[in-house]
C-alpha positions in Angstrom: 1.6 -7.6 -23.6 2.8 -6.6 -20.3 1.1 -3.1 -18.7 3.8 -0.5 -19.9 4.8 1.2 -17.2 7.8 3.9 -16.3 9.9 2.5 -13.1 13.5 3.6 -11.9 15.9 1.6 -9.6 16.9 2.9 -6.6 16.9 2.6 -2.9 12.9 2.7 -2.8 12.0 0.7 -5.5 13.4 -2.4 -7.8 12.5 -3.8 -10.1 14.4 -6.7 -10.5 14.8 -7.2 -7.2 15.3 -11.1 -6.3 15.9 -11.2 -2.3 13.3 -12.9 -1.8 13.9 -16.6 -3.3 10.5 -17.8 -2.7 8.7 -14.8 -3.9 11.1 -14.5 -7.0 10.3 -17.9 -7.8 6.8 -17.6 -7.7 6.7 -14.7 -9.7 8.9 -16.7 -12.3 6.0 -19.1 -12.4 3.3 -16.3 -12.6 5.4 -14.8 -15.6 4.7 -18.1 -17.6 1.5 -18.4 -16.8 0.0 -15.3 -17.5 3.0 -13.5 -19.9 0.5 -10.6 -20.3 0.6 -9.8 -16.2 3.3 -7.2 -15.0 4.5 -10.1 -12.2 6.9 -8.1 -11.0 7.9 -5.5 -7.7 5.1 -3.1 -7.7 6.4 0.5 -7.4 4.5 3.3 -5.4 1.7 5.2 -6.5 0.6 8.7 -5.6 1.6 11.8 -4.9 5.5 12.6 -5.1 5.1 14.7 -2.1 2.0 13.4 -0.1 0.8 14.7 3.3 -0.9 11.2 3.7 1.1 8.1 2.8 -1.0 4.9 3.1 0.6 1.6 4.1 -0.6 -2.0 2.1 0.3 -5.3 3.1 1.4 -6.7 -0.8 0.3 -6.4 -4.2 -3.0 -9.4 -5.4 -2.8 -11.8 -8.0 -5.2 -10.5 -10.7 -5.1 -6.8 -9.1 -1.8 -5.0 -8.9 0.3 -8.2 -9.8 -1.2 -7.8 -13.0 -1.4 -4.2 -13.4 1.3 -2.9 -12.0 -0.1 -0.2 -10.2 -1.0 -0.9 -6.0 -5.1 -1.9 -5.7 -5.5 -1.5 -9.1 -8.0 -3.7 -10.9 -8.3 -5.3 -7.2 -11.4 -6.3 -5.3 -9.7 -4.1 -2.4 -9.0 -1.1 -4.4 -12.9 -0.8 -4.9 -13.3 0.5 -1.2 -10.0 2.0 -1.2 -10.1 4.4 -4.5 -14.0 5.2 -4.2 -13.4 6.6 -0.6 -10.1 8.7 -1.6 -12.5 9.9 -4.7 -14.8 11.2 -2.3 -12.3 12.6 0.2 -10.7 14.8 -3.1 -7.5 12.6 -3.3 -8.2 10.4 -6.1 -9.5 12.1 -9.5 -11.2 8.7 -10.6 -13.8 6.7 -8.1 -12.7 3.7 -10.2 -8.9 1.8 -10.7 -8.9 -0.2 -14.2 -5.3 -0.4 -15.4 -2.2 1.7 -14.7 -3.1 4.1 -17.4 -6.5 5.2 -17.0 -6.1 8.4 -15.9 -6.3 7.8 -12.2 -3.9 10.0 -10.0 -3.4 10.7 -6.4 -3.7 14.1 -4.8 -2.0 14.7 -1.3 -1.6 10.9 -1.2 0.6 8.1 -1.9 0.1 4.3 -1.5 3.3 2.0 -0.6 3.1 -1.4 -0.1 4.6 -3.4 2.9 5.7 -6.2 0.5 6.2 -5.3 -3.3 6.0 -8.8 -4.6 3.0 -11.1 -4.8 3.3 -13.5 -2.1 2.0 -16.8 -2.4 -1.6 -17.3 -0.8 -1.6 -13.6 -0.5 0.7 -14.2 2.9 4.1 -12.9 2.7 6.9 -14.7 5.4 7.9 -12.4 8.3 11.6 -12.7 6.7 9.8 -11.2 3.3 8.4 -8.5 5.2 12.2 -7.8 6.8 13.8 -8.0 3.9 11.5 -5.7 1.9 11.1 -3.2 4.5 14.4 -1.6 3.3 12.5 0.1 0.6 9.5 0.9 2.9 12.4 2.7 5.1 13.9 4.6 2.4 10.4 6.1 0.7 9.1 7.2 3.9 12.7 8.9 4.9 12.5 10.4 1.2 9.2 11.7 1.7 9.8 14.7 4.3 6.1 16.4 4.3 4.1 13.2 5.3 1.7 14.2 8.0 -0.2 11.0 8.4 0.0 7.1 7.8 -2.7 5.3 7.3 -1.5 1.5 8.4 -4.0 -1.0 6.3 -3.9 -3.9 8.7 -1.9 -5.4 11.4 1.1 -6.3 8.5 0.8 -3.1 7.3 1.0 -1.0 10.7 4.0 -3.2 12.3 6.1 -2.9 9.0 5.5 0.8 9.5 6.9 0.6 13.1 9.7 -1.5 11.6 10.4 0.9 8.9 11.2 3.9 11.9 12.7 1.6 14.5 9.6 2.4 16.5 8.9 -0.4 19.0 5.4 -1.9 18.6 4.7 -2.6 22.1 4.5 1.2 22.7 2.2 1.4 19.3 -0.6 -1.2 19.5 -2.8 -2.2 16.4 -7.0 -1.4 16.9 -9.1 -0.4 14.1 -9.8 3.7 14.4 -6.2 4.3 16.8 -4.5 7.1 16.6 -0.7 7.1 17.4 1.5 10.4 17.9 4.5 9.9 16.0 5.9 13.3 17.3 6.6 17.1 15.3 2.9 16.5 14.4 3.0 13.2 12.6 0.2 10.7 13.4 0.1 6.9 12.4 -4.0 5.7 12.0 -4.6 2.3 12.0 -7.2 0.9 9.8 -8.9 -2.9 9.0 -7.3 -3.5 5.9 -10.0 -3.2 2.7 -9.4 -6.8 1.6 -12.5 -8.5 0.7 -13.0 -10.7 3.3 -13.4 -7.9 6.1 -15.7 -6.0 3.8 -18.0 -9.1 3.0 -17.9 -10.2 6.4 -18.5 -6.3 7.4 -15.9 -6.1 9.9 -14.7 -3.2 7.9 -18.0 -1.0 6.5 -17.8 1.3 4.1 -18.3 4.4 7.0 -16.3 2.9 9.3 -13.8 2.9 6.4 -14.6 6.9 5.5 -14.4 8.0 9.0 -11.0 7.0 9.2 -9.9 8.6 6.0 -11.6 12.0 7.2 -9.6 12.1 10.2 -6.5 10.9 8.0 -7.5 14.4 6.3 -8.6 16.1 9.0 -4.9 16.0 10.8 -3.1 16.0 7.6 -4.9 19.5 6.7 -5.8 18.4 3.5 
């Protein structure tokens, strides 16, 4: 049985949605192989009014592909939900399965692509044509005071998503990146598990850049 989740259509998030031929036909093929995966667009997660929105590149294979629920039961969410447990955003250290309790305080996680893309590498017209949805969340959400851009994917769909050019906003691990009224855009190595087991991203490095996020979102 499919993870039983509640989902709504609309300018942000669909479930259905089929614009991208090659991703709708690979999740076809994931639906058929494992029928008890959601295999679908992953919605948001978090916080319906966050001060800190963080940016993913797409949903996993056996993590949020199957779940339903972004990093969830993911070898990336490990980093991702332990260090928003101990910075007071996440109640749970630990994501198991869309229903376990875990919720987001101050916080919301958005992906760049919503569908699973094969090899875990989306196409750059996937990213474009998913970045409609990225554009209308982030307009919907009007008290966001920082982004935290997960990789280089993450931080140029971002840039795409506010018609911000990204010559004048250049990706580095740690940056900082005025976004005007008091907004900042922090860029981060993405918590995937190569860059953890290869330790270009650490587990401090990774916690110093979620205390600023917290530190200028005054949270």
């Amino acid at each position: 049985m499919r993870p039983a989740l509640v989902v709504r259509r609309d300018k942000t998030y669909d479930p259905d949605c089929s614009r991208c031929p090659r991703l709708a036909g690979f999740l076809s093929e994931i639906r058929e192989r494992y029928p008890d995966y959601w295999a679908r667009p992953v919605p948001s997660f978090g916080s319906a009014d966050p001060r800190i929105v963080i940016v993913g590149l797409a949903p996993g294979l056996h993590g949020a592909n199957r779940t339903g629920r972004p990093f969830t039961g993911d070898y990336a969410g490990i980093l991702l939900y332990r260090t928003l447990h101990e910075a007071g955003l996440a109640t749970r250290a630990h994501s198991e399965s869309a229903d376990d309790g875990l919720a987001l305080r101050n916080a919301r996680i958005i992906n760049s692509v919503k569908c699973l893309p094969p090899r875990n590498k989306p196409l750059p017209a996937e990213i474009r044509a998913c970045n409609a949805y990225l554009a209308a969340e982030l307009e919907r959400l009007k008290h966001v005071r920082v982004v935290l851009a997960l990789g280089r994917i993450a931080h140029e769909a971002f840039l795409m998503a506010t018609g911000r050019r990204r010559s004048e906003f250049p990706f580095a691990h740690g940056r900082e990146h005025a976004l005007g009224g008091g907004a900042h855009l922090i860029d981060s190595y993405h918590c995937s598990r190569y860059n953890t087991s290869t330790r270009r991203l650490t587990p401090p490095m990774f916690q110093k850049v979620l205390a600023r996020a917290c530190e200028l979102a005054g949270v």
